[in-house]
N, C-alpha and C positions, 0 to 999 in steps of 0.2 A: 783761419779757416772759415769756410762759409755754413752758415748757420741755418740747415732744413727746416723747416717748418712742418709739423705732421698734420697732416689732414683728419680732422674727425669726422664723424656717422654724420653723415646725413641725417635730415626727418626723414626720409623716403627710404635709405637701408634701414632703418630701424625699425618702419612699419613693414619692410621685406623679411627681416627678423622675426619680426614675430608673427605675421601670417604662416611663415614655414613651423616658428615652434607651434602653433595653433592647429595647423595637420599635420605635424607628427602627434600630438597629443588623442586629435581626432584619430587617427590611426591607432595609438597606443589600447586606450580603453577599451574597444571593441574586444580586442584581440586578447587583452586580460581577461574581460567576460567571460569569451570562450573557455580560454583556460580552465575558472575559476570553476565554468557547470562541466569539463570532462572531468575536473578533477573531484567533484561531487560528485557525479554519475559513478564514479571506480570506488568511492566512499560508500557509497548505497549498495554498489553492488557486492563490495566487499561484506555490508552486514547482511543482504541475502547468503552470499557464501556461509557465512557463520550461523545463521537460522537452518541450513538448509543440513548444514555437518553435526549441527546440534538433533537436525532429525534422524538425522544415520545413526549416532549414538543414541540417541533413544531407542531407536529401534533394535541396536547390537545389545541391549539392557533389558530389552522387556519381548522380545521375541514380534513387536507389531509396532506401526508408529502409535502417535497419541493421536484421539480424537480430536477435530477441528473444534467439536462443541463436548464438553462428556455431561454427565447426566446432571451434574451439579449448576453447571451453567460455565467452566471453567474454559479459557481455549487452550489450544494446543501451546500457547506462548508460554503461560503458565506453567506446563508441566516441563517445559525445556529449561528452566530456570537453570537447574543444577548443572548444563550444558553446555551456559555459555556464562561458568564463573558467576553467576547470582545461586550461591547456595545457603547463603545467609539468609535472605528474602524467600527463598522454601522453605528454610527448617523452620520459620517465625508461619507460615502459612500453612503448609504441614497438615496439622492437627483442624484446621477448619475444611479442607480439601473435601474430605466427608460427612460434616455434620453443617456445612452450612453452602448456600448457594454463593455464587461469584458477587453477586451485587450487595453481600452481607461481608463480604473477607474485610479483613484485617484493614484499619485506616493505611497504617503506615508502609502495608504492601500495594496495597491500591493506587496511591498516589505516588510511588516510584518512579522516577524519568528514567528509562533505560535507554541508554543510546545507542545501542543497535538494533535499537524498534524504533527509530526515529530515521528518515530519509532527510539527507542536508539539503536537496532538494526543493523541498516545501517550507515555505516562508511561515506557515501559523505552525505555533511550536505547540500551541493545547487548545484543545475544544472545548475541555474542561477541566480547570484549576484542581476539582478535587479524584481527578484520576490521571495515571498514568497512561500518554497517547503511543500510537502506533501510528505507522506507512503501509506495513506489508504484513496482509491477512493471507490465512489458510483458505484453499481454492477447495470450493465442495464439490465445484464440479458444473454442468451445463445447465440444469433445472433451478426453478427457481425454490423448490424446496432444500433446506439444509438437512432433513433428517430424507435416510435411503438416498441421495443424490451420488452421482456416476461419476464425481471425484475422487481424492485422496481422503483428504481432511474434511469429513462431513458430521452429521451431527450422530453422537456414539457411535464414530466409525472402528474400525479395527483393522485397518488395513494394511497388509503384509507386501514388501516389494515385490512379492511375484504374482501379486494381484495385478498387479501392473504391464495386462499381456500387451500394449499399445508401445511398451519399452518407456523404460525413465528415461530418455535423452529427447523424447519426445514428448513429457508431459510435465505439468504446470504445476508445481506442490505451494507455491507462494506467488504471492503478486502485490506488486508496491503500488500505490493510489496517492489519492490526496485526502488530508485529515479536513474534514467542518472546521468552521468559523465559532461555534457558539451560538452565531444568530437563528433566532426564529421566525425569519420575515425571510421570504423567497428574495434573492437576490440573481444566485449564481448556481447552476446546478453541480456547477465544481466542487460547491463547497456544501449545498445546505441540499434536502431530501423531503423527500415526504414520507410519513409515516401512515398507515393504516393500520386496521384490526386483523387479528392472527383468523380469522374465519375469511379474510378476503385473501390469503393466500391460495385458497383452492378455485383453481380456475381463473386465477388472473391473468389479465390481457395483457397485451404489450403497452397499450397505450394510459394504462393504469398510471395514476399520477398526476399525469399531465396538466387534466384541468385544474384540480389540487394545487401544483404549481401555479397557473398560471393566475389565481384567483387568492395565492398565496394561504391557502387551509392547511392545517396537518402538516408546519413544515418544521424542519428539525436540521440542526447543522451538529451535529456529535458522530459524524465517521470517522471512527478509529482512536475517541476519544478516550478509551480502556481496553488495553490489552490485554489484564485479566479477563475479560468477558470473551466470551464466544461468538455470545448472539449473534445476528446478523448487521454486517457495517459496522461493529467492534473491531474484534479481530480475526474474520471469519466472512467471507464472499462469493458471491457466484459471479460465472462469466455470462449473462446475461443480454448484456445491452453491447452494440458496438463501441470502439474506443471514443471515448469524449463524446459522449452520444448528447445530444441535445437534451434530450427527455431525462428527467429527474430519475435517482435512483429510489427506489422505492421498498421502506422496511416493514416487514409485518408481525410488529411488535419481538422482533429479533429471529424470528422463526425461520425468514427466507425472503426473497424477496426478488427486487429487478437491480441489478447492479452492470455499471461499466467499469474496465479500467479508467485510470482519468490523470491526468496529467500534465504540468505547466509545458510539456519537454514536446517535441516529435516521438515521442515512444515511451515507456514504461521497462524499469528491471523486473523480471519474474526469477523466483527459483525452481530452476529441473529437479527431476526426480532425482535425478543422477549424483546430484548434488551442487552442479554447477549454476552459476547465474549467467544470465542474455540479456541483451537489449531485443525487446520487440517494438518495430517501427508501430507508427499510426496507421501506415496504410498497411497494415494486414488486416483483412475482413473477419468479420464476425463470426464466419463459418469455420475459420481455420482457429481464429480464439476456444471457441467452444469443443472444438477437435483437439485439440493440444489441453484442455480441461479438464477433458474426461479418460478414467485409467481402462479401459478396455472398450473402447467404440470400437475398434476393428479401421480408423482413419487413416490414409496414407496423406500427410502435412507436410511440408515447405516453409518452414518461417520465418527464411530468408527472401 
């Protein structure tokens, strides 16, 4: 019998080999990406869901929701503890709730990671090592004052769902951001802020900050860096500034201040009154933010 000889690869199939596994790979990754942010975006909004169910039950317990800030300096995170399975981390906090202010509690409650106050979203995981961070503050409302403000969750609020004559499937009871870097050198207004004096909250301008920024004074990266806290750019914000607005968020000494949504994404999760979570695009404007923030404007909104 005759004896075939088998042909081997070429150089030239073999450089056609691998140019094709080289785009399929290029094609693969991308496509994983995607995946990898819908399937964090359903994770995020799944812990809005759970903040937002934790506030119905508070509210089915105490006859009002909790205050965004109460008098102690606490937010509203804090008092949901028992709500989303941290009842351990209450009863140990408990007993300070009323004899000492939020920036005095407990070490070991403070610095707690709870991870559905965390967004998988956002790549810096703490702003600050000796506190526990957050993603998703209590909406005060359109003003840049926290205390009186035309939100939900503002400062010693006491707000009942049928305060809510705008209807909960149109208003904004939570909203997810981006946490500070730590740094105190202006880099990114995504991540770092400027801070001023609680006497410049009255009467502050839009463009308040700015120079601040740009001169890098008074600048502060800790948004959301304790979710015990209230204050303002803790766990506790106004809709303020348009989305990813260029101009610095601006805090005044926690009291209130100039804040955007802000986010690596095309849009931001918020949570409804209702209970439910959304994706809000980038491109919905300022006016419809501030309309969907506050619980009885009389606004007819679109947020699609």
């Amino acid at each position: 019998m005759r004896k075939r000889n088998r042909r081997g690869y070429t150089l030239f199939s073999l450089l056609i080999l691998l140019a094709l596994a080289l785009l399929l790979l290029g094609m693969f990754f991308p496509a994983m990406h995607k995946v990898q942010i819908a399937s964090k975006r359903m994770q995020s909004q799944n812990n809005i869901k759970q903040i937002g169910i934790a506030l119905h039950n508070y509210n089915d317990v105490n006859g009002r929701l909790p205050s965004g800030v109460d008098g102690n300096g606490y937010s509203a995170l804090t008092h949901l503890l028992p709500f989303i399975e941290q009842d351990n981390l209450y009863r140990i906090l408990q007993p300070s709730l009323m004899t000492t202010t939020a920036d005095k509690a407990p070490g070991g409650v403070r610095v707690a990671y709870i991870k559905v106050y965390v967004s998988p979203l956002d790549p810096v995981r703490q702003p600050d090592m000796k506190s526990g961070p957050t993603n998703y503050m209590m909406v005060a409302g359109s003003k840049a004052n926290l205390a009186g403000n035309d939100g939900i969750l503002y400062k010693e609020s006491r707000t009942r769902f049928t305060d809510i004559s705008d209807g909960t499937s149109n208003t904004i009871m939570t909203l997810e951001t981006l946490k500070g870097d730590g740094k105190t050198k202006a880099e990114a207004v995504a991540r770092q802020h400027v801070r001023l004096k609680k006497a410049d909250l009255k009467g502050l301008k839009d463009e308040a900050g700015v120079k601040d920024f740009e001169n890098s004074k008074n600048i502060v990266g800790n948004r959301g860096a304790a979710w015990i806290e209230g204050r303002f750019l803790q766990a506790t914000t106004t809709v303020t500034r348009e989305f990813n607005s260029t101009k610095p968020d601006v805090d005044c000494e926690g009291e209130g201040g100039l804040a955007a949504p802000r986010s690596l994404e095309t849009g931001t999760n918020v949570g409804m009154a209702d209970g439910s979570a959304r994706w809000i695009s980038n491109k919905v404007t300022l006016s419809v933010w501030q309309a969907v923030a506050t619980r009885a404007g009389g606004e007819v909104v679109n947020l699609d």
